[in-house]
SEMI-895984 format. One record per residue (C-alpha): residue number from 1; x, y, z; residue in three letters. Coordinates in steps of 0.05 Angstrom, whole numbers. Layout:
site mimi:NUM; x:X; y:Y; z:Z; keza:ALA
...
This chain:
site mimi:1; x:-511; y:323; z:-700; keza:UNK
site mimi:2; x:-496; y:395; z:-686; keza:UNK
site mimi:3; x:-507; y:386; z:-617; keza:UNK
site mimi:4; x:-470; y:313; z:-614; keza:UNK
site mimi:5; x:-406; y:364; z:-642; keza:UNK
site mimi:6; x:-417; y:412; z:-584; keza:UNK
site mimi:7; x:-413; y:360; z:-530; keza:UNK
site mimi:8; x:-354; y:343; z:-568; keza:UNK
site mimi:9; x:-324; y:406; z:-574; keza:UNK
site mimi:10; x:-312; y:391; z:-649; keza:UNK
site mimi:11; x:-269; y:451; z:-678; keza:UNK
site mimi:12; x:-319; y:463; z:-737; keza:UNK
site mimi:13; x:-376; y:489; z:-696; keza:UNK
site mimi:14; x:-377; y:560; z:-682; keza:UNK
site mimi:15; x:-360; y:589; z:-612; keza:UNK
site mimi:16; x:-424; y:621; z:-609; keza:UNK
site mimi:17; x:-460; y:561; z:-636; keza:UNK
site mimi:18; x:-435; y:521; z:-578; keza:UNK
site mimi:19; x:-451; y:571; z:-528; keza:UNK
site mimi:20; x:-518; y:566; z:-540; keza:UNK
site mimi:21; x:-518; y:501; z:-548; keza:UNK
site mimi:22; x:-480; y:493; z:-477; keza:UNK
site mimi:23; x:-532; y:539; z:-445; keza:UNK
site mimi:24; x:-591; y:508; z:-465; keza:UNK
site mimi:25; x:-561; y:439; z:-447; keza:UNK
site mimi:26; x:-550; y:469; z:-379; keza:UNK
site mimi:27; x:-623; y:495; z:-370; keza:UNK
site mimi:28; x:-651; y:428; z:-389; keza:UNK
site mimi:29; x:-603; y:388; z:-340; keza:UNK
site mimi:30; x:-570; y:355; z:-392; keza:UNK
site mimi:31; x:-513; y:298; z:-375; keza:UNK
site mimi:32; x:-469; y:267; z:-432; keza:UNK
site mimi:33; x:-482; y:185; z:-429; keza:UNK
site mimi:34; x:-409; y:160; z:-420; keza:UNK
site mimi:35; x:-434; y:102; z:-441; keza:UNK
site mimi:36; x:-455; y:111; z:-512; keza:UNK
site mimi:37; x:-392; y:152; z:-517; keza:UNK
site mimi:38; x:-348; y:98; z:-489; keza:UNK
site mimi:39; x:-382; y:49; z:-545; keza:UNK
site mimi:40; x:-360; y:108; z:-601; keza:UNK
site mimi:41; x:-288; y:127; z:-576; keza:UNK
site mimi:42; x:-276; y:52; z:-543; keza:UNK
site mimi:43; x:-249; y:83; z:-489; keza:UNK
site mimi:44; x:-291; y:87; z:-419; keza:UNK
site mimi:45; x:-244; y:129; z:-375; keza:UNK
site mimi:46; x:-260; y:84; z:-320; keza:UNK
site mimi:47; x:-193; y:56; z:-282; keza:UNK
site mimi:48; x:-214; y:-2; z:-229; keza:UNK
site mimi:49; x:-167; y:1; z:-169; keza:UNK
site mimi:50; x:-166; y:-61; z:-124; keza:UNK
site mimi:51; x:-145; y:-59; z:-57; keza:UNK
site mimi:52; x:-148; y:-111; z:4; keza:UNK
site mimi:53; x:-194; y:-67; z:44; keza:UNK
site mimi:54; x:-222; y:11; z:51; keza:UNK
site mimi:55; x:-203; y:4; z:126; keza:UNK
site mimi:56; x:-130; y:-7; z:111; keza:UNK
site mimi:57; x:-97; y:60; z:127; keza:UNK
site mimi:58; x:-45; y:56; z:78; keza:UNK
site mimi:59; x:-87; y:60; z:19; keza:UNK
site mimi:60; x:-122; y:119; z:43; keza:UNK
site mimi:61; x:-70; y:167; z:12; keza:UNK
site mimi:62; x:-44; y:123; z:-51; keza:UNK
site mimi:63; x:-118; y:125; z:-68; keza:UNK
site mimi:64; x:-130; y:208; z:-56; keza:UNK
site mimi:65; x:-64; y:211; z:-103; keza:UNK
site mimi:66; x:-90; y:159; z:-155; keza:UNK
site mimi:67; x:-164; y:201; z:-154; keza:UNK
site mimi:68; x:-131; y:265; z:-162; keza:UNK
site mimi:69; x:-103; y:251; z:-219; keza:UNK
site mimi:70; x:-154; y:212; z:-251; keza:UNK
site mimi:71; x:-199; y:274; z:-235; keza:UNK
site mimi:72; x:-155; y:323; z:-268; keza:UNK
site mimi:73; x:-152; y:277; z:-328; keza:UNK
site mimi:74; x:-224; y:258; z:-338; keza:UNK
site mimi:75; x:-229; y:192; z:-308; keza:UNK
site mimi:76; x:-266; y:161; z:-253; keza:UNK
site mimi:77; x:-248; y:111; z:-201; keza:UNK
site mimi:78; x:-290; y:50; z:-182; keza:UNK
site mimi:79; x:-264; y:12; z:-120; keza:UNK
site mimi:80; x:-268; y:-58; z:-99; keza:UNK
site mimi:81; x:-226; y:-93; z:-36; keza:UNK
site mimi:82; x:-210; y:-166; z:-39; keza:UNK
site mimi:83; x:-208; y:-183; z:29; keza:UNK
site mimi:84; x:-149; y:-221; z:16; keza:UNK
site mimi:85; x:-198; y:-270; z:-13; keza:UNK
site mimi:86; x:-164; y:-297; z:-82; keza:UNK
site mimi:87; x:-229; y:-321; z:-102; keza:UNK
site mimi:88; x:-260; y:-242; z:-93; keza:UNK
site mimi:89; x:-206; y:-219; z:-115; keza:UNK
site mimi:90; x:-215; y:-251; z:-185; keza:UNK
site mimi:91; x:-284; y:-240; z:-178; keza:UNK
site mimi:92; x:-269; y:-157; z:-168; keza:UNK
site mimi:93; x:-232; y:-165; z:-230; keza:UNK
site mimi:94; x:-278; y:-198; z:-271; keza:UNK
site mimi:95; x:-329; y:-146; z:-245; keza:UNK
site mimi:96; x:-283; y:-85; z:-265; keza:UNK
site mimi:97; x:-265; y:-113; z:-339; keza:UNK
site mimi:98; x:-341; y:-125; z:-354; keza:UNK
site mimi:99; x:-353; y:-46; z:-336; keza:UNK
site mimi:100; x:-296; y:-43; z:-391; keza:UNK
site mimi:101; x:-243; y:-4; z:-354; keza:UNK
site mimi:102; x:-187; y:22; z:-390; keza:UNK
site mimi:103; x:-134; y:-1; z:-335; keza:UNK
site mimi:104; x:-130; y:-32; z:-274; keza:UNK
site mimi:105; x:-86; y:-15; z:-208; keza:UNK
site mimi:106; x:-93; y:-79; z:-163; keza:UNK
site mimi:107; x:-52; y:-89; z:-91; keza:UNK
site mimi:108; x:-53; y:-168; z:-104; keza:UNK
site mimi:109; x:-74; y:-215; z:-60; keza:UNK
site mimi:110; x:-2; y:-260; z:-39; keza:UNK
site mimi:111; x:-4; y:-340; z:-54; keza:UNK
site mimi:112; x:59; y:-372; z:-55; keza:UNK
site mimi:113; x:44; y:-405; z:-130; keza:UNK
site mimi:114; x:77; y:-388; z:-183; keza:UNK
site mimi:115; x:19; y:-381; z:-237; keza:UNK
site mimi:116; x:-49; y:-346; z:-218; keza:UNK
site mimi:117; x:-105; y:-362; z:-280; keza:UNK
site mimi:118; x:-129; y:-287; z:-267; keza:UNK
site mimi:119; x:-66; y:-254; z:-277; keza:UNK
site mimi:120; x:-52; y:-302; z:-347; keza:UNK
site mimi:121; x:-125; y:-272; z:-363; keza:UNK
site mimi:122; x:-104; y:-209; z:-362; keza:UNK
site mimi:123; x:-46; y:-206; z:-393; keza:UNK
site mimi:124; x:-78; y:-248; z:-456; keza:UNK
site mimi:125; x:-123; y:-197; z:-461; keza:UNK
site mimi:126; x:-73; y:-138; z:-458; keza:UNK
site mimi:127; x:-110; y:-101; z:-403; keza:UNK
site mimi:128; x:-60; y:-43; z:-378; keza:UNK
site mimi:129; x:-41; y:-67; z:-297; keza:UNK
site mimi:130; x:-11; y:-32; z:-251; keza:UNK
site mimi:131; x:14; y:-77; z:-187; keza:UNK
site mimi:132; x:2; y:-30; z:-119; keza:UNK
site mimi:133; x:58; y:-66; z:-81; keza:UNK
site mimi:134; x:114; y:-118; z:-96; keza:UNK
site mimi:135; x:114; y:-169; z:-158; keza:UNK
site mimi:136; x:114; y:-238; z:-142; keza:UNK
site mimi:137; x:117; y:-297; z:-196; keza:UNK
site mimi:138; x:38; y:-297; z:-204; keza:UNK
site mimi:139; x:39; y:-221; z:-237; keza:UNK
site mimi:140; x:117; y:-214; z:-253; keza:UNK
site mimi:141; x:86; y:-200; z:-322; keza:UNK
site mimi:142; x:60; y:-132; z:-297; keza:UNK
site mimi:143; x:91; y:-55; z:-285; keza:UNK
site mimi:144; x:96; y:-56; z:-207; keza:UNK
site mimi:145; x:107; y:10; z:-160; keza:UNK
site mimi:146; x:128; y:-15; z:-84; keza:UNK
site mimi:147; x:163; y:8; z:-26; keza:UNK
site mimi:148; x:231; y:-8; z:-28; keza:UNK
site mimi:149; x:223; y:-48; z:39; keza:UNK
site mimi:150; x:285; y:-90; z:45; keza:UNK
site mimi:151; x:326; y:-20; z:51; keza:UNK
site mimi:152; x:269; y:11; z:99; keza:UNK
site mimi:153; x:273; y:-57; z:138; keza:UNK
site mimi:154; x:336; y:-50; z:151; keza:UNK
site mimi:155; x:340; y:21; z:164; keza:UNK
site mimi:156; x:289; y:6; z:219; keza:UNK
site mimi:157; x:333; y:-49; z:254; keza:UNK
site mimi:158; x:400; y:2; z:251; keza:UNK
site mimi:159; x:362; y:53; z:296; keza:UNK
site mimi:160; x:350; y:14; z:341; keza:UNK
site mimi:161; x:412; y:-12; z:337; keza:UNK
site mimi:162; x:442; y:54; z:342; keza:UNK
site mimi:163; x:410; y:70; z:409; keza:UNK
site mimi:164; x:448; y:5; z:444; keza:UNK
site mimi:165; x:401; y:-55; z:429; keza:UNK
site mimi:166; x:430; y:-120; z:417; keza:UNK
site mimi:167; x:361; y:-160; z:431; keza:UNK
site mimi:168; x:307; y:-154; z:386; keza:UNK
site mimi:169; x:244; y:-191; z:375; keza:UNK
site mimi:170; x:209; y:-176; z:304; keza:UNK
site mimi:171; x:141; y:-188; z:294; keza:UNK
site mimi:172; x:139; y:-223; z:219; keza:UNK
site mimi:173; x:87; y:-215; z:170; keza:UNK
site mimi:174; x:53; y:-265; z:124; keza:UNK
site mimi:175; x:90; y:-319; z:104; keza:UNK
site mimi:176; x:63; y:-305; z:22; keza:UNK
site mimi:177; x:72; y:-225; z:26; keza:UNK
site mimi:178; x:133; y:-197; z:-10; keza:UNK
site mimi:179; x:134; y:-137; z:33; keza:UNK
site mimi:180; x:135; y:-175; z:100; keza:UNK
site mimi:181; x:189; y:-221; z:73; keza:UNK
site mimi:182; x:238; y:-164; z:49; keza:UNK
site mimi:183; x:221; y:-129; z:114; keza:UNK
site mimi:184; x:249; y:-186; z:156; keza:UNK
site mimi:185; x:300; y:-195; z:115; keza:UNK
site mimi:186; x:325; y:-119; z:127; keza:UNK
site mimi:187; x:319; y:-140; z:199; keza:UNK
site mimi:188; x:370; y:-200; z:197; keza:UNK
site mimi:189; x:418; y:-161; z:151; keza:UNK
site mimi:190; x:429; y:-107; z:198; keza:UNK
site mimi:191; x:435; y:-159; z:254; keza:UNK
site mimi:192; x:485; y:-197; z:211; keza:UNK
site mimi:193; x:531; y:-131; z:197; keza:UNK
site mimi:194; x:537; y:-114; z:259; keza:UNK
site mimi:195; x:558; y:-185; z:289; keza:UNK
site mimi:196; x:493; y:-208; z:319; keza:UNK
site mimi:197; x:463; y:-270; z:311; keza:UNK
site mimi:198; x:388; y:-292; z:278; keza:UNK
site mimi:199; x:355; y:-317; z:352; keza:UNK
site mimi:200; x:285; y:-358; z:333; keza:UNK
site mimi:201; x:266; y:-346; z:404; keza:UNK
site mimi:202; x:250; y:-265; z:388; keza:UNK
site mimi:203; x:214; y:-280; z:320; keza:UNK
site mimi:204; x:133; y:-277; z:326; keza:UNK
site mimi:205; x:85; y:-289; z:270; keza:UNK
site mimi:206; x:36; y:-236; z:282; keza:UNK
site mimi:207; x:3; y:-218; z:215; keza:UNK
site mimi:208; x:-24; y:-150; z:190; keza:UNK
site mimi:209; x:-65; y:-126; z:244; keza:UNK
site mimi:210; x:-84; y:-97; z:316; keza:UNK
site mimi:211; x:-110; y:-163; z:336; keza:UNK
site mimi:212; x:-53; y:-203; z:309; keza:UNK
site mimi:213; x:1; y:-149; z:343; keza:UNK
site mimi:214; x:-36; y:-158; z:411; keza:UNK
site mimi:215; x:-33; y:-238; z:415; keza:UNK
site mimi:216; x:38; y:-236; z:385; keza:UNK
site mimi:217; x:55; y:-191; z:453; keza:UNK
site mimi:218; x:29; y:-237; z:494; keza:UNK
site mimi:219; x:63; y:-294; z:465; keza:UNK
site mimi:220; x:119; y:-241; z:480; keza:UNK
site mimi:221; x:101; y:-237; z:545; keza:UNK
site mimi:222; x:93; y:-312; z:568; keza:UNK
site mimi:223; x:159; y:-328; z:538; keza:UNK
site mimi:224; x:196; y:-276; z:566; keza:UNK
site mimi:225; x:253; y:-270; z:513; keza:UNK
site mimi:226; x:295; y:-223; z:547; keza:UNK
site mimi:227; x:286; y:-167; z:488; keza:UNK
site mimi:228; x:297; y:-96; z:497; keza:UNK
site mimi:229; x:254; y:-75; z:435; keza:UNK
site mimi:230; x:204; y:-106; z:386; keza:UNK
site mimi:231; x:209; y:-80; z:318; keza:UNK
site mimi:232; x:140; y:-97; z:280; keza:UNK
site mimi:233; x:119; y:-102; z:203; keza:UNK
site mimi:234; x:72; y:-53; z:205; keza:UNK
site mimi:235; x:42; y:4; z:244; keza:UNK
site mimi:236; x:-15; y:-39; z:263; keza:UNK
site mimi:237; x:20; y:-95; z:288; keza:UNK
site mimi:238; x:58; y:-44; z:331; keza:UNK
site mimi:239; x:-1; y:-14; z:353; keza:UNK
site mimi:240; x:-35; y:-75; z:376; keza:UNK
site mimi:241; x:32; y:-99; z:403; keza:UNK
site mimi:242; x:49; y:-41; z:440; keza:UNK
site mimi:243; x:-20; y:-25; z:474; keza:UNK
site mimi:244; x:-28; y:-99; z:503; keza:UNK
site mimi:245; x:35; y:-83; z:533; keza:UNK
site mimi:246; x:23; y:-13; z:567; keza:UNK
site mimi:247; x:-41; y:-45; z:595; keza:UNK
site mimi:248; x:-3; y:-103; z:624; keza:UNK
site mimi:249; x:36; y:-42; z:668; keza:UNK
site mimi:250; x:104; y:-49; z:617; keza:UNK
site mimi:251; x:125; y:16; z:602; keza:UNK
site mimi:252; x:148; y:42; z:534; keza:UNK
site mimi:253; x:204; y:71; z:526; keza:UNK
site mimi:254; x:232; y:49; z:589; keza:UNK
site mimi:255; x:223; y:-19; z:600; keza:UNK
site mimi:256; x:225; y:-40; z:523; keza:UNK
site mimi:257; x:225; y:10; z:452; keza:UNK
site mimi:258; x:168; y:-9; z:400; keza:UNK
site mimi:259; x:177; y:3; z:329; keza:UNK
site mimi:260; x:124; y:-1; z:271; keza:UNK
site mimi:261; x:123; y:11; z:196; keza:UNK
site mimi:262; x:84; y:51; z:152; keza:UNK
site mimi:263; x:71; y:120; z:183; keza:UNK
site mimi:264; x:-4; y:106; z:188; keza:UNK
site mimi:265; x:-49; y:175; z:220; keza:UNK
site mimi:266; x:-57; y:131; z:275; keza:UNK
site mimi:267; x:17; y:119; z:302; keza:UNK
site mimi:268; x:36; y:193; z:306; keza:UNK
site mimi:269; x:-27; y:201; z:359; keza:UNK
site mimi:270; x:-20; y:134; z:395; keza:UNK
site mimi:271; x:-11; y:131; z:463; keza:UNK
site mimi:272; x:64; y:134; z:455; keza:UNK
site mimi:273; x:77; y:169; z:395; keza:UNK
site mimi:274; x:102; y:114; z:352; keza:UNK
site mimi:275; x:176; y:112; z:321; keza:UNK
site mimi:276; x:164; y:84; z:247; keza:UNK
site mimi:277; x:186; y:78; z:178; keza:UNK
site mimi:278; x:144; y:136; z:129; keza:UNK
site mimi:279; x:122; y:101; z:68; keza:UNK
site mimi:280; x:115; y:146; z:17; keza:UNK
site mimi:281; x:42; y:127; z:5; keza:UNK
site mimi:282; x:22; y:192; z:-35; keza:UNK
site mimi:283; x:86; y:183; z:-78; keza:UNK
site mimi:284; x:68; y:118; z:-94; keza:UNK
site mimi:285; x:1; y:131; z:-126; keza:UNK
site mimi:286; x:20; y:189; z:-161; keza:UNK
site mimi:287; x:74; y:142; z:-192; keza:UNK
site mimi:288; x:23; y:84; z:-196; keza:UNK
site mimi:289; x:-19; y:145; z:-247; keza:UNK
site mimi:290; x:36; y:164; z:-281; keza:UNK
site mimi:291; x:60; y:88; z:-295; keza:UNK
site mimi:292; x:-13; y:77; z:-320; keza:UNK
site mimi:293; x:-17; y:140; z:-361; keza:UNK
site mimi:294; x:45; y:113; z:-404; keza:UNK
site mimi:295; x:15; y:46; z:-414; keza:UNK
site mimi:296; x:-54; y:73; z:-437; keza:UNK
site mimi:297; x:-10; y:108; z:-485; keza:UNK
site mimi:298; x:24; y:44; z:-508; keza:UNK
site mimi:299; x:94; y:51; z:-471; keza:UNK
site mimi:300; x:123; y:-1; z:-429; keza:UNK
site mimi:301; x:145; y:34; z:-365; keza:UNK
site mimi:302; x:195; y:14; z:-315; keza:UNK
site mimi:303; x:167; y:-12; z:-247; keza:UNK
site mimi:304; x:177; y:34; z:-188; keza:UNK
site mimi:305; x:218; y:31; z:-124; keza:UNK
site mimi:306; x:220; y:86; z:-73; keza:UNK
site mimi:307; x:256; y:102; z:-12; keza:UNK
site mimi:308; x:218; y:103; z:53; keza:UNK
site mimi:309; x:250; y:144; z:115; keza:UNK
site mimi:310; x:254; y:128; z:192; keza:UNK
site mimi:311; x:207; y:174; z:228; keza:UNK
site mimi:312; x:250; y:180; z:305; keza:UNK
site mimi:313; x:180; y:188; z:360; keza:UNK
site mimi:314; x:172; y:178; z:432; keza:UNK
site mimi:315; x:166; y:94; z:426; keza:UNK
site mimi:316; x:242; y:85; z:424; keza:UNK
site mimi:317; x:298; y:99; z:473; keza:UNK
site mimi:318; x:374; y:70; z:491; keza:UNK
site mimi:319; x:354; y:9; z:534; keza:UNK
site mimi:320; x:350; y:8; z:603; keza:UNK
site mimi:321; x:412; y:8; z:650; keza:UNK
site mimi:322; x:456; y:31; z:578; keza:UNK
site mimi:323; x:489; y:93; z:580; keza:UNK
site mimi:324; x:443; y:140; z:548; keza:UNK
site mimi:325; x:383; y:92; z:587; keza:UNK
């Protein structure tokens, strides 16, 4: 028991007592089991974070923030990814709540359906969530920290805007994601204010990915829209957009100005450095913690929105044959 007290730093066991204590522990390679404490204190200081996958660059730093302070506060992370799979995605879930985790952060995977029998789960059995991203009907229910995306969208669109464009294609998300959705529609409110009209012929579907930004350019390509700049949803998209381009002998800035979102490692060293929108990724997990903190403590926080910021690189330039072109 005395040594049960020690591990517990209980405040009626001498100092010396528990140095000893703590030194022979030591010697003997002794390791607390979290388990049997978890059972006593019916806590586990386990948080499950779900993400759609460990090769999405975004996550990289909302996750190092979310560790950090988990570390510095006696928890420990266990990842899973979804895939964008709803059906491992409730299976991650159900995996995380049966190692008894105290709270869960989860980047949900986007159906268009109002109700998701997961989500209802959880919040019948009170687990504290925290929604990595935007709500959408399935997991209104839950505290959510996002990028405020509509403003960032649009932001995006008035640079280029502001260097002389007046054609610009915009390579759309899914169709289900929140994020993709508000960025388009900060696309076609900038066009809007400033007197331009919503052409279908410079919208491509391209996805979330290299591979979907390079066959979106060459759908570019074979229709010819007469664009002077593509503005994409993401970094990736850009990325795969932009380098099917440059290998098809179109030059960037001069012939047409690329723009991405996100402020992934990846666009800052890309061929042509890559003008973007900077998510504030770290923020957001730090934010995501501190939104989880409160509800572990029984609060009801506020969900989240922060500003992102146009980052001005290489990839964009006044249009050919303009003034400043």
């Amino acid at each position: 028991m005395t040594v049960s007290k020690v591990m517990r730093d209980a405040p009626d066991i001498s100092v010396a007592t528990k140095a000893r204590v703590k030194l022979l522990a030591h010697q003997m390679g002794y390791v607390p089991d979290s388990t049997a404490q978890s059972l006593r204190t019916r806590t586990s200081r386990f948080l499950g974070v779900i993400i759609p996958a460990i090769t999405n660059p975004i996550f990289s730093r909302v996750l190092l923030a979310i560790e950090e302070r988990a570390h510095e506060l006696g928890f420990e992370i266990i990842l899973a990814q979804s895939l964008n799979s709803e059906e491992r995605e409730e299976a991650c879930i159900q995996r995380l709540l049966a190692r008894r985790v105290d709270g869960l952060f989860i980047s949900p995977v986007y159906r268009m359906r109002p109700e998701a029998p997961i989500y209802q789960a959880l919040q019948t059995r009170g687990t504290p969530v925290v929604i990595l991203g935007h709500n959408a009907p399935f997991c209104r229910q839950f505290v959510s920290v996002e990028t405020d995306d509509l403003l960032a969208g649009y932001a995006a669109t008035l640079h280029l805007l502001a260097l002389g464009h007046k054609r610009i294609a915009f390579l759309a998300g899914p169709h289900a994601a929140p994020w993709a959705q508000e960025r388009f529609e900060g696309y076609r409110r900038a066009l809007r204010e400033a007197g331009l009209e919503i052409d279908d012929r410079l919208i491509f579907q391209a996805g979330n990915s290299i591979e979907d930004g390079a066959k979106a350019a060459l759908q570019f390509i074979n229709e010819a829209p007469h664009a002077t700049a593509i503005q994409a949803v993401t970094d990736l998209v850009a990325i795969g957009c932009a380098n099917t381009l440059l290998n098809q002998g179109i030059k960037i800035p001069q012939s047409i100005s690329v723009m991405g979102f996100g402020n992934v490692l990846t666009s800052e060293y890309f061929r042509v450095p890559l003008t973007t929108v900077r998510q504030p990724k770290f923020r957001l997990g730090s934010t995501a913690m501190d939104s989880m903190l409160k509800l572990l403590r029984g609060e009801r926080p506020e969900s989240k929105r922060l500003k992102a910021e146009v980052v001005v690189r290489e990839s964009t330039a006044p249009p050919a044959g303009s003034a400043g072109g």
